[in-house]
C-alpha positions as a LaTeX table, in Angstrom:
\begin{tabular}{lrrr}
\hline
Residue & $x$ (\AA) & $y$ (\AA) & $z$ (\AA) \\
\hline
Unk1 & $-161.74$ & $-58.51$ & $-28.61$ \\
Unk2 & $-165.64$ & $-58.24$ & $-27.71$ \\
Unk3 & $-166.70$ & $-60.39$ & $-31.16$ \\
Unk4 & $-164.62$ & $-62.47$ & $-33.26$ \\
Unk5 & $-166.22$ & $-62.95$ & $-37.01$ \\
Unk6 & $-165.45$ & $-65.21$ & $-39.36$ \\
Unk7 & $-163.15$ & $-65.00$ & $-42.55$ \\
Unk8 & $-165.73$ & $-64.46$ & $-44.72$ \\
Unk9 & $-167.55$ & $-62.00$ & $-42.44$ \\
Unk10 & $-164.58$ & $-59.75$ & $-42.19$ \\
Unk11 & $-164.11$ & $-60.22$ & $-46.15$ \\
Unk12 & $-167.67$ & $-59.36$ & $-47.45$ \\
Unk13 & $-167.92$ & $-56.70$ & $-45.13$ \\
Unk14 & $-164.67$ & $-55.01$ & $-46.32$ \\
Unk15 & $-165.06$ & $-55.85$ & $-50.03$ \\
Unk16 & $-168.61$ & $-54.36$ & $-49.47$ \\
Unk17 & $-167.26$ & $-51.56$ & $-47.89$ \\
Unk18 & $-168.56$ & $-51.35$ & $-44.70$ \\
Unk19 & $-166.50$ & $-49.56$ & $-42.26$ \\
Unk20 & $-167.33$ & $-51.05$ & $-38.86$ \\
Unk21 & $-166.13$ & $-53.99$ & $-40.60$ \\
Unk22 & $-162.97$ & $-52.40$ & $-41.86$ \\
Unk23 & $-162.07$ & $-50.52$ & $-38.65$ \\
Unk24 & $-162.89$ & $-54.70$ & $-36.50$ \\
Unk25 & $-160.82$ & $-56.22$ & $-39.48$ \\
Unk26 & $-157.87$ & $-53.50$ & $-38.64$ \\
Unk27 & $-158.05$ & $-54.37$ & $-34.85$ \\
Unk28 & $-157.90$ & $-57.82$ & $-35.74$ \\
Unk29 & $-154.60$ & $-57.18$ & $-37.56$ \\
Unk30 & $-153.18$ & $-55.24$ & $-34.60$ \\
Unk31 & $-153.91$ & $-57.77$ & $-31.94$ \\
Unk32 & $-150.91$ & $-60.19$ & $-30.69$ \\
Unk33 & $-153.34$ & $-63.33$ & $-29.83$ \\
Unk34 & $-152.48$ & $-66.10$ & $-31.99$ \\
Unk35 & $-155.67$ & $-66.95$ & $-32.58$ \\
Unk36 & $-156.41$ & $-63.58$ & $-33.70$ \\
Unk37 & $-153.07$ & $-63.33$ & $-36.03$ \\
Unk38 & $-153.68$ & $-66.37$ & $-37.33$ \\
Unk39 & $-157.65$ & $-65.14$ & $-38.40$ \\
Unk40 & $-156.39$ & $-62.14$ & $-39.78$ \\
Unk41 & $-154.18$ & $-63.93$ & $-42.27$ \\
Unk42 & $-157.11$ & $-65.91$ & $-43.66$ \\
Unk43 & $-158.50$ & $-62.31$ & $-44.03$ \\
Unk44 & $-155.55$ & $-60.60$ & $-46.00$ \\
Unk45 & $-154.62$ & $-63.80$ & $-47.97$ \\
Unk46 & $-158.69$ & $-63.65$ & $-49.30$ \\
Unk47 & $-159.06$ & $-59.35$ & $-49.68$ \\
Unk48 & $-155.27$ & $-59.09$ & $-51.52$ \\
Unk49 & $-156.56$ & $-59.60$ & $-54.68$ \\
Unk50 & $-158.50$ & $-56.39$ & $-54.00$ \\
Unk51 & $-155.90$ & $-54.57$ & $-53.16$ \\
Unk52 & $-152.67$ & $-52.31$ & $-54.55$ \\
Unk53 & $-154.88$ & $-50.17$ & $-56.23$ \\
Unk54 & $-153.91$ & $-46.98$ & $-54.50$ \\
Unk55 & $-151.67$ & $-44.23$ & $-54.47$ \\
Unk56 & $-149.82$ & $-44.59$ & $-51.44$ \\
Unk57 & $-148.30$ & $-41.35$ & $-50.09$ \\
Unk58 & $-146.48$ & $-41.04$ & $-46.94$ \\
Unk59 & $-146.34$ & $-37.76$ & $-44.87$ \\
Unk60 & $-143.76$ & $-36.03$ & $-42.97$ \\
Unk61 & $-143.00$ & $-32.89$ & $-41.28$ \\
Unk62 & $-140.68$ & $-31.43$ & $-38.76$ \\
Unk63 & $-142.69$ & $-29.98$ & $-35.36$ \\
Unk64 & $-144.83$ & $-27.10$ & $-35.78$ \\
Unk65 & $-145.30$ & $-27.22$ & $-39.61$ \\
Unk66 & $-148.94$ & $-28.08$ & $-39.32$ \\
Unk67 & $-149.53$ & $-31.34$ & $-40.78$ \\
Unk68 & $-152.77$ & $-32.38$ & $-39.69$ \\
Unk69 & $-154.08$ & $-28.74$ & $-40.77$ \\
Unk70 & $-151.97$ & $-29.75$ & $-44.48$ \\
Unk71 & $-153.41$ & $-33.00$ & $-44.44$ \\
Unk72 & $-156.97$ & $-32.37$ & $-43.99$ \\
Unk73 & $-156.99$ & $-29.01$ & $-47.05$ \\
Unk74 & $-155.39$ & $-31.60$ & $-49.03$ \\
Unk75 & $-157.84$ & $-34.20$ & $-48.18$ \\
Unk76 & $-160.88$ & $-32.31$ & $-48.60$ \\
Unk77 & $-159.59$ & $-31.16$ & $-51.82$ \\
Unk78 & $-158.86$ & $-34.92$ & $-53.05$ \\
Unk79 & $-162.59$ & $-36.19$ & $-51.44$ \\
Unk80 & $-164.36$ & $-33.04$ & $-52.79$ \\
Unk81 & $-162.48$ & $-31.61$ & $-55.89$ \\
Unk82 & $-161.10$ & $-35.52$ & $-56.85$ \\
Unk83 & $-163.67$ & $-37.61$ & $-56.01$ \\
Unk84 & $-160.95$ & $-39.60$ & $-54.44$ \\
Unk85 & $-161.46$ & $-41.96$ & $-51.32$ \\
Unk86 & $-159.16$ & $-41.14$ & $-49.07$ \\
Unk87 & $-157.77$ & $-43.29$ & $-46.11$ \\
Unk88 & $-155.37$ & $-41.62$ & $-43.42$ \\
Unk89 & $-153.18$ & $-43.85$ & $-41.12$ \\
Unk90 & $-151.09$ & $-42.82$ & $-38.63$ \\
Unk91 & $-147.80$ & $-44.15$ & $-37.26$ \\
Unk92 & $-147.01$ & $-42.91$ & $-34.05$ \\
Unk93 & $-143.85$ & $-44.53$ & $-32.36$ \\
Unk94 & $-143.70$ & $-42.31$ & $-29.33$ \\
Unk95 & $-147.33$ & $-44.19$ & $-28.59$ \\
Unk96 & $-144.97$ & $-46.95$ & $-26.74$ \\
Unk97 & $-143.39$ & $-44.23$ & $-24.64$ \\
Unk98 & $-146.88$ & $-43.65$ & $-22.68$ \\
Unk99 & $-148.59$ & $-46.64$ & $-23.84$ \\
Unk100 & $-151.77$ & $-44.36$ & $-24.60$ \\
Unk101 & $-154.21$ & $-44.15$ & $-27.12$ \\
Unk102 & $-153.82$ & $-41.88$ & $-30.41$ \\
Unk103 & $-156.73$ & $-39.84$ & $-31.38$ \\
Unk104 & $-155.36$ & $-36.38$ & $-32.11$ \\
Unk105 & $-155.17$ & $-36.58$ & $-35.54$ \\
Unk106 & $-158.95$ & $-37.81$ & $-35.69$ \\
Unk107 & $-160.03$ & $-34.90$ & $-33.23$ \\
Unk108 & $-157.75$ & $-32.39$ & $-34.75$ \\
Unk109 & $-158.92$ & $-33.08$ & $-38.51$ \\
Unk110 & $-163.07$ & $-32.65$ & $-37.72$ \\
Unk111 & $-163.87$ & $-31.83$ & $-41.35$ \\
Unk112 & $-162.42$ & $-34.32$ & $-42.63$ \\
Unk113 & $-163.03$ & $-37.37$ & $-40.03$ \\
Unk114 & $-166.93$ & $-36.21$ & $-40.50$ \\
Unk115 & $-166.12$ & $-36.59$ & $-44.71$ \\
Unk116 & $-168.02$ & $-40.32$ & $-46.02$ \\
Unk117 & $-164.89$ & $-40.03$ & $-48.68$ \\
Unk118 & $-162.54$ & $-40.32$ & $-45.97$ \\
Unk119 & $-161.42$ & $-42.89$ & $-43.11$ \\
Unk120 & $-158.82$ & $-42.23$ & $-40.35$ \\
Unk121 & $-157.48$ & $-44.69$ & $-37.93$ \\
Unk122 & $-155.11$ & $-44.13$ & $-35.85$ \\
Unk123 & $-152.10$ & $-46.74$ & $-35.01$ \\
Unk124 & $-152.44$ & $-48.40$ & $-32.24$ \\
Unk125 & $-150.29$ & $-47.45$ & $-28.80$ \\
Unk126 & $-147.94$ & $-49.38$ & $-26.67$ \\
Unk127 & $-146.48$ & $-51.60$ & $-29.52$ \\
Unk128 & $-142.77$ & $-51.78$ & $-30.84$ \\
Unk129 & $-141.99$ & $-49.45$ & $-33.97$ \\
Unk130 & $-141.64$ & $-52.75$ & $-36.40$ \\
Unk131 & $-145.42$ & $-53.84$ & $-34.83$ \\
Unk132 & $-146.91$ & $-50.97$ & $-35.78$ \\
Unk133 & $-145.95$ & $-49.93$ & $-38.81$ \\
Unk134 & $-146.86$ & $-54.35$ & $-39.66$ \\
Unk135 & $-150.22$ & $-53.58$ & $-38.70$ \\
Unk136 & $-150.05$ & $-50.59$ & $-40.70$ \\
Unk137 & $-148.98$ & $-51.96$ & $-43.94$ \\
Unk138 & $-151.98$ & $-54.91$ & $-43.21$ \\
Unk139 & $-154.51$ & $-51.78$ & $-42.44$ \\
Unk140 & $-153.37$ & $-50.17$ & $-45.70$ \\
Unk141 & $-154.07$ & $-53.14$ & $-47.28$ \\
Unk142 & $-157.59$ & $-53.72$ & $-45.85$ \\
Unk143 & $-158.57$ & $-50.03$ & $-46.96$ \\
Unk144 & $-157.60$ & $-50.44$ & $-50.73$ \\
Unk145 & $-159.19$ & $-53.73$ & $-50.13$ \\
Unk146 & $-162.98$ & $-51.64$ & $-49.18$ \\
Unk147 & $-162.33$ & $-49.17$ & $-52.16$ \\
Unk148 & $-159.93$ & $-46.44$ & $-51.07$ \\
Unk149 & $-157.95$ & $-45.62$ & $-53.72$ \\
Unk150 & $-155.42$ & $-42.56$ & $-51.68$ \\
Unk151 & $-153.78$ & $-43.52$ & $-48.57$ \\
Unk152 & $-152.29$ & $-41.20$ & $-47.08$ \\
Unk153 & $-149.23$ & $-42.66$ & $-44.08$ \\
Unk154 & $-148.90$ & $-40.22$ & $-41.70$ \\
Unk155 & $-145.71$ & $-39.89$ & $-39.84$ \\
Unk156 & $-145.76$ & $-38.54$ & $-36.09$ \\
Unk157 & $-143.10$ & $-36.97$ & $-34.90$ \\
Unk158 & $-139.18$ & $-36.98$ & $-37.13$ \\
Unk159 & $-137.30$ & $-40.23$ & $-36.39$ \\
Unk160 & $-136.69$ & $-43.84$ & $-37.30$ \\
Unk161 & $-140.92$ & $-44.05$ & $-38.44$ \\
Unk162 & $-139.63$ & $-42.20$ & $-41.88$ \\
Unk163 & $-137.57$ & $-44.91$ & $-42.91$ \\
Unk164 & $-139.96$ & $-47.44$ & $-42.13$ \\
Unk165 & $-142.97$ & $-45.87$ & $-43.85$ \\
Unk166 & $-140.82$ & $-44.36$ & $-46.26$ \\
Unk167 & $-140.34$ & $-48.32$ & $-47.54$ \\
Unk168 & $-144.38$ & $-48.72$ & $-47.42$ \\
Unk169 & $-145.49$ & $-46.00$ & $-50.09$ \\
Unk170 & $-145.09$ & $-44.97$ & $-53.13$ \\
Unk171 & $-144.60$ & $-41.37$ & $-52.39$ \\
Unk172 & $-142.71$ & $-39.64$ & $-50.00$ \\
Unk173 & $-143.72$ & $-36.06$ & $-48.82$ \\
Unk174 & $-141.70$ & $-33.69$ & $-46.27$ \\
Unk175 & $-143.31$ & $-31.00$ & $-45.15$ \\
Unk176 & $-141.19$ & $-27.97$ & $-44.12$ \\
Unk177 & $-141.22$ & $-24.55$ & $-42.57$ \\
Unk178 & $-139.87$ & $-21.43$ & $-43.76$ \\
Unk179 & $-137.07$ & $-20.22$ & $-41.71$ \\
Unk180 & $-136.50$ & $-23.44$ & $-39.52$ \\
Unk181 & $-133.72$ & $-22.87$ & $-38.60$ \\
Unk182 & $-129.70$ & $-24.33$ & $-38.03$ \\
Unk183 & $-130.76$ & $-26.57$ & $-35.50$ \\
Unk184 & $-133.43$ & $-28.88$ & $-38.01$ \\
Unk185 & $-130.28$ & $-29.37$ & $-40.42$ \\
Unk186 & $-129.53$ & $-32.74$ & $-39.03$ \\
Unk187 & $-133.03$ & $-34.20$ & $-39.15$ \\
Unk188 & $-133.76$ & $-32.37$ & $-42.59$ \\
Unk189 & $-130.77$ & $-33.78$ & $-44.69$ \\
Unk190 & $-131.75$ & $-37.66$ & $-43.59$ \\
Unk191 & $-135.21$ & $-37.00$ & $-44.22$ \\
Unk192 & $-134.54$ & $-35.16$ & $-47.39$ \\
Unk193 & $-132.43$ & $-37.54$ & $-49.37$ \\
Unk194 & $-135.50$ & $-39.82$ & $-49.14$ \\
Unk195 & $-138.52$ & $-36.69$ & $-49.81$ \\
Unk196 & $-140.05$ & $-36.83$ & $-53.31$ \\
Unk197 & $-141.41$ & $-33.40$ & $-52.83$ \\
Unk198 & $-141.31$ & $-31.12$ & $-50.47$ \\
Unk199 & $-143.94$ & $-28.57$ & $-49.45$ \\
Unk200 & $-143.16$ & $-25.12$ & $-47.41$ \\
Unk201 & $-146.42$ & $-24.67$ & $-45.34$ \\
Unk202 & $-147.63$ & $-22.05$ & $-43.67$ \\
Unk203 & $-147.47$ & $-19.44$ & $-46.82$ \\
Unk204 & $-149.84$ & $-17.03$ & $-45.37$ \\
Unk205 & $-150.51$ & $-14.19$ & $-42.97$ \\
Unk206 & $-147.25$ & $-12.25$ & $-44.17$ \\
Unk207 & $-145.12$ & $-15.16$ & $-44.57$ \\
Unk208 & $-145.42$ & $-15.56$ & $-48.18$ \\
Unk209 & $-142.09$ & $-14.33$ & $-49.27$ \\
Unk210 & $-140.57$ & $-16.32$ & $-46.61$ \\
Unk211 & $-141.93$ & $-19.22$ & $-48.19$ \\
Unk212 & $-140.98$ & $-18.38$ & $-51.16$ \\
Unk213 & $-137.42$ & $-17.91$ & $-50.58$ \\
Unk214 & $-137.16$ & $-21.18$ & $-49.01$ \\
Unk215 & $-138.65$ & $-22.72$ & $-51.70$ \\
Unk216 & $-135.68$ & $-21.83$ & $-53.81$ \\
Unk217 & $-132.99$ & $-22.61$ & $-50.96$ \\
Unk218 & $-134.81$ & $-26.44$ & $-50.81$ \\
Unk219 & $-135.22$ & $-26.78$ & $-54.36$ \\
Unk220 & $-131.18$ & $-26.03$ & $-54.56$ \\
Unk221 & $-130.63$ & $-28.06$ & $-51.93$ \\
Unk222 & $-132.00$ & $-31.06$ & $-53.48$ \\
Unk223 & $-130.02$ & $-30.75$ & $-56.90$ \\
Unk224 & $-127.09$ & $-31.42$ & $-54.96$ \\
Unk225 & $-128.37$ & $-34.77$ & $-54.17$ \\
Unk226 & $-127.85$ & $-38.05$ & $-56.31$ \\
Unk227 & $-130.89$ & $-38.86$ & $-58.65$ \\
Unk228 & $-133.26$ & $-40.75$ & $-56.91$ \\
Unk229 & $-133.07$ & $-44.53$ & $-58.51$ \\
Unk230 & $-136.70$ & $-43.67$ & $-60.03$ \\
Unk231 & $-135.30$ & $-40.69$ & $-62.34$ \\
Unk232 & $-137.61$ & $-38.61$ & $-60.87$ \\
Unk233 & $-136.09$ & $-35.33$ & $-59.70$ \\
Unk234 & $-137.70$ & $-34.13$ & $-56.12$ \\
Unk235 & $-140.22$ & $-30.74$ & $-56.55$ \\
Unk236 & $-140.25$ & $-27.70$ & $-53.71$ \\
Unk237 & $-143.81$ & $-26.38$ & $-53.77$ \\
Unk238 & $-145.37$ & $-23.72$ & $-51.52$ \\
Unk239 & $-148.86$ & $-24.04$ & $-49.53$ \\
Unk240 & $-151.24$ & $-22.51$ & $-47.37$ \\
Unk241 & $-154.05$ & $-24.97$ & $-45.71$ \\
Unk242 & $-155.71$ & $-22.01$ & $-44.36$ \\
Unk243 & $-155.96$ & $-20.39$ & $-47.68$ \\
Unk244 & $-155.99$ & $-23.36$ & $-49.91$ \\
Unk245 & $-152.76$ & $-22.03$ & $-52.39$ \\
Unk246 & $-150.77$ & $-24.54$ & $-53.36$ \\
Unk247 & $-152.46$ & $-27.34$ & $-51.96$ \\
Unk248 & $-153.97$ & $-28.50$ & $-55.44$ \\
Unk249 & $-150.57$ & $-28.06$ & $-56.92$ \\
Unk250 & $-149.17$ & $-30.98$ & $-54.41$ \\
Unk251 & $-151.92$ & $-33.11$ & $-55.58$ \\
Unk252 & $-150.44$ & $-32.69$ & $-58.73$ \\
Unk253 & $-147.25$ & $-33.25$ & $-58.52$ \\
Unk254 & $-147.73$ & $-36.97$ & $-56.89$ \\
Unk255 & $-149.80$ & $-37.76$ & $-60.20$ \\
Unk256 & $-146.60$ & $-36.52$ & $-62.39$ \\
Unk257 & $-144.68$ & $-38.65$ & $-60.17$ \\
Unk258 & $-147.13$ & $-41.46$ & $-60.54$ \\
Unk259 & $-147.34$ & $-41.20$ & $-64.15$ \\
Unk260 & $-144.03$ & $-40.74$ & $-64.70$ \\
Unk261 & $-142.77$ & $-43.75$ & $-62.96$ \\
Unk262 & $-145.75$ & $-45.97$ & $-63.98$ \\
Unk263 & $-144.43$ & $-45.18$ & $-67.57$ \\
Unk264 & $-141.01$ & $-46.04$ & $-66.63$ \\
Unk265 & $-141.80$ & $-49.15$ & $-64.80$ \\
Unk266 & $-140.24$ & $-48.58$ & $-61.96$ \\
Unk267 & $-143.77$ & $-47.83$ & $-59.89$ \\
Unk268 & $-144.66$ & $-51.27$ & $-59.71$ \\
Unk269 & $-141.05$ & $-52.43$ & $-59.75$ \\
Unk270 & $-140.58$ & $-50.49$ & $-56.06$ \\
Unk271 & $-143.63$ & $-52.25$ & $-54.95$ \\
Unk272 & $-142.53$ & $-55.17$ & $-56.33$ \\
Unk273 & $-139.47$ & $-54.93$ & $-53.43$ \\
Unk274 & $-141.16$ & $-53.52$ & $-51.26$ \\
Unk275 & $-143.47$ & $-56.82$ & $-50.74$ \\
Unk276 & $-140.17$ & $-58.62$ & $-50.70$ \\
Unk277 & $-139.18$ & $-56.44$ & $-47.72$ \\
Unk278 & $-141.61$ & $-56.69$ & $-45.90$ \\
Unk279 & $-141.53$ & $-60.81$ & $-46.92$ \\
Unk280 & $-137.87$ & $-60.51$ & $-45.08$ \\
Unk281 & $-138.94$ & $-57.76$ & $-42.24$ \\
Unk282 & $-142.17$ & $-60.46$ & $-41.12$ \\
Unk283 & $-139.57$ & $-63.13$ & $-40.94$ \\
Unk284 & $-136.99$ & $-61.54$ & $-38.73$ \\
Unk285 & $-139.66$ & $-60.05$ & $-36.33$ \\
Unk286 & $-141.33$ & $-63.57$ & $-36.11$ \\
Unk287 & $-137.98$ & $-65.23$ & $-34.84$ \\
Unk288 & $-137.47$ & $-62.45$ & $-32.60$ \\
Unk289 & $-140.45$ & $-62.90$ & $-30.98$ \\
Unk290 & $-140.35$ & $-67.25$ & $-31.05$ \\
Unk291 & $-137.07$ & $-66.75$ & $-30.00$ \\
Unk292 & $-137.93$ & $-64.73$ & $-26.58$ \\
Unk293 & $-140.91$ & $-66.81$ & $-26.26$ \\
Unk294 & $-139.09$ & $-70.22$ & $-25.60$ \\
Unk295 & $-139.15$ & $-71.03$ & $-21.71$ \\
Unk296 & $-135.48$ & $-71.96$ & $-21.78$ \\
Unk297 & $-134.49$ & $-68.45$ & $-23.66$ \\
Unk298 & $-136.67$ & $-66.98$ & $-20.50$ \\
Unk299 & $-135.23$ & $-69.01$ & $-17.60$ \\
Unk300 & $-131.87$ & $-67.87$ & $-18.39$ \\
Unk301 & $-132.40$ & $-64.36$ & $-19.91$ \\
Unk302 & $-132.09$ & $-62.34$ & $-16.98$ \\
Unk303 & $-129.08$ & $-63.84$ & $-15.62$ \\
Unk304 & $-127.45$ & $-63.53$ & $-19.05$ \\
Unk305 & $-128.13$ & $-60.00$ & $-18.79$ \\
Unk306 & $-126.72$ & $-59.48$ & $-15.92$ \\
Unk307 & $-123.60$ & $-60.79$ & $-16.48$ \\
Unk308 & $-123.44$ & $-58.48$ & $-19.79$ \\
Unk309 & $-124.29$ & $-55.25$ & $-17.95$ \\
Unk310 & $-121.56$ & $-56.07$ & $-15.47$ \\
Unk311 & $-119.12$ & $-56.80$ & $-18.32$ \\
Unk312 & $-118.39$ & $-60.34$ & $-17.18$ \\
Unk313 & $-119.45$ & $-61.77$ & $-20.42$ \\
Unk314 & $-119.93$ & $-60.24$ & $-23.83$ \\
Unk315 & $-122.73$ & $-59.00$ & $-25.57$ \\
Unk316 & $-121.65$ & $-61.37$ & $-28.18$ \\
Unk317 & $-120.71$ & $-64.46$ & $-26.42$ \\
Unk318 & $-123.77$ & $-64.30$ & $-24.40$ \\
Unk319 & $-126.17$ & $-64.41$ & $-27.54$ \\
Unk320 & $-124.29$ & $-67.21$ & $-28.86$ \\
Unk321 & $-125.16$ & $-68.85$ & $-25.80$ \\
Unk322 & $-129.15$ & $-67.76$ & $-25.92$ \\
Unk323 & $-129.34$ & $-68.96$ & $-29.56$ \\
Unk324 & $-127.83$ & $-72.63$ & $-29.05$ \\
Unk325 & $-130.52$ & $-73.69$ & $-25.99$ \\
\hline
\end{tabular}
């Protein structure tokens, strides 16, 4: 890093809501130096007081259904309409593939980026699926921490990211297209079963009725499912983010679901577990890594290997034999 602060640099600045602060406090959170991680806890232990005062709304969608397009009509309609401060993170798995940086949802959402009600960052590249979407609960945290009270969890791509975010927000949003066709049936019914609405997009230049009709095939879809341990029943919606329709309507539907579940108790009983989850997640990734990190574990791990991949030893006798050096 090019300037370490203190604690209570990173703290006042956040709390005060300065965003060169925020965006140095999130970089601190997403380095692997230990003198860095260790910082950065002093940080979150000192801003969570300040924070879990959000809605928390993850984002979905299958390829092609325009969700940076959805996300910035219904972020300029929460920043404008609302006067809601919106934060927009992105976790991008496939990052680790290439090991390069992500900044196409900043460049592709202009209006919004520009917006002094809004904040996008980016996840950071090169990192394991479990790193990032660490750092991106601790980034989530740091925004409610400097005032935002939406944060939006955006999902690149369809894969294992939705289950991970999916257990870091309060809402869950799938965005679909009309007339997707047979070959999206596998990745829709996972993704589904966990989707507490879902929005057909693109409802526009001709393909209104198309929308519509899918709206109805989802929405029947969905009462086949088991109700959702909330009570809530999942909502179908349709939207245009080139015409605006519909996209108020979403916004609406989270608050039912909000106020519904706040009512019921289960809102802050889900993150309740979640923190416990992520209590349990923190744990396992930090043995993993203390684990590999021990010179003995690293002396013999590629030899170990070896004799797995040739089948001379198994898989499971050879980790009993990594885990008692």
């Amino acid at each position: 890093m090019a300037r370490r602060f203190s604690a209570s640099q990173y703290t006042d600045g956040i709390l005060s809501g300065n965003r060169v602060r925020l965006s140095q406090a999130i970089t601190l959170v997403e380095s692997t130096l230990p003198a860095d991680q260790a910082l950065a806890q002093q940080v979150l232990d000192a801003v969570l007081p300040h924070a879990g005062r959000s809605v928390r709304v993850g984002i979905t969608g299958v390829p092609g259904v325009g969700k940076s397009t959805f996300i910035e009509a219904l972020g300029m309609h929460l920043v404008n309409e609302q006067a809601h401060k919106l934060a927009v993170l992105a976790v991008d798995p496939s990052s680790q593939r290439s090991g390069g940086s992500i900044l196409g949802d900043k460049t592709r959402m202009n209006l919004l980026a520009a917006h002094p009600g809004a904040y996008i960052r980016p996840s950071p590249a090169g990192r394991s699926l479990g790193g990032v979407t660490r750092s991106t609960r601790e980034a989530m945290l740091l925004c409610e921490a400097a005032g935002f009270d939406v944060i939006f969890v955006e999902t690149v791509g369809v894969g294992q990211s939705e289950t991970a975010v999916h257990g870091m927000v309060d809402f869950f949003l799938l965005l679909m297209l009309a007339g997707a066709g047979d070959e999206l049936q596998g990745i829709k019914k996972g993704i589904m079963e966990m989707a507490d609405a879902v929005t057909i997009t693109k409802a526009d230049g001709g393909n209104e009725t198309a929308a519509r009709l899918a709206r109805r095939e989802y929405q029947n879809a969905l009462h086949l499912f088991p109700l959702a341990p909330s009570g809530w029943s999942p909502q179908v919606t349709v939207s245009s983010a080139v015409t605006g329709a519909g996209v108020a309507e979403v916004w609406q539907v989270v608050e039912q679901y909000r106020q519904q579940t706040q009512a019921s108790g289960y809102f802050g009983q889900r993150r309740q577990e979640q923190n416990l989850h992520w209590l349990h997640e923190t744990i396992r990734q930090a043995l993993e890594e203390r684990f590999y990190a021990r010179p003995e574990v690293a002396r013999q791990l590629a030899a170990v290997q070896a004799q797995v991949r040739a089948g001379a030893k198994s898989a499971f006798g050879a980790a009993e034999e990594l885990l008692g050096l």
